[in-house]
C-alpha positions in Angstrom: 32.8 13.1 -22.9 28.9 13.0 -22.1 28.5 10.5 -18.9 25.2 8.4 -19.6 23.1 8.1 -16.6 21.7 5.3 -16.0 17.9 4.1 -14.9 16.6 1.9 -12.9 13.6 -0.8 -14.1 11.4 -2.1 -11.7 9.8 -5.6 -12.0 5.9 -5.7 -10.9 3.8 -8.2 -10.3 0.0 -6.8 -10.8 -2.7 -9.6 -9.2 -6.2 -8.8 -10.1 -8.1 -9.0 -6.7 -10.9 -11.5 -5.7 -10.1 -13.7 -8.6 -10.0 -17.1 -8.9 -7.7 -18.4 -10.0 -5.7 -15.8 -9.7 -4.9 -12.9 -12.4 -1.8 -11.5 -12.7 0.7 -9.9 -15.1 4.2 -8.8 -14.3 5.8 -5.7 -15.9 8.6 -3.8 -16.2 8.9 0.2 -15.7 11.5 2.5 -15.8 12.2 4.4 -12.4 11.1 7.5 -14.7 7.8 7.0 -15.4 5.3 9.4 -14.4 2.4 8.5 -12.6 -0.4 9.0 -15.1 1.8 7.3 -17.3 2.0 4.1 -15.0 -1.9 4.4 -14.9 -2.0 3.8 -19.3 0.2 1.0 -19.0 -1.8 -0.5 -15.9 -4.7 0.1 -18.2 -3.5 -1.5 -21.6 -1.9 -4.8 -19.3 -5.1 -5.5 -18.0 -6.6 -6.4 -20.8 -3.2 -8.1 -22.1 -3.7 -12.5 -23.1 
């Protein structure tokens, strides 16, 4: 029987700095996610309506 591991997702809240009013988005990332791979998906929220 194959035991499924499970992952963890963490909830961020991303505030663009100096703005007023404030800009933010919050996201949702799996524990696994490389770095570089968190950078793409900082990259495509920002620009997220």
């Amino acid at each position: 029987m194959a035991v499924k591991q499970l992952r963890k997702i963490y909830q961020l809240k991303v505030t663009l700095e100096g703005s007023k009013p404030p800009i933010w988005r919050r996201i949702l990332v799996p524990s696994t996610m490389t770095l570089p791979k968190f950078h793409d998906v900082l990259q495509i929220t920002r620009y997220c309506r």
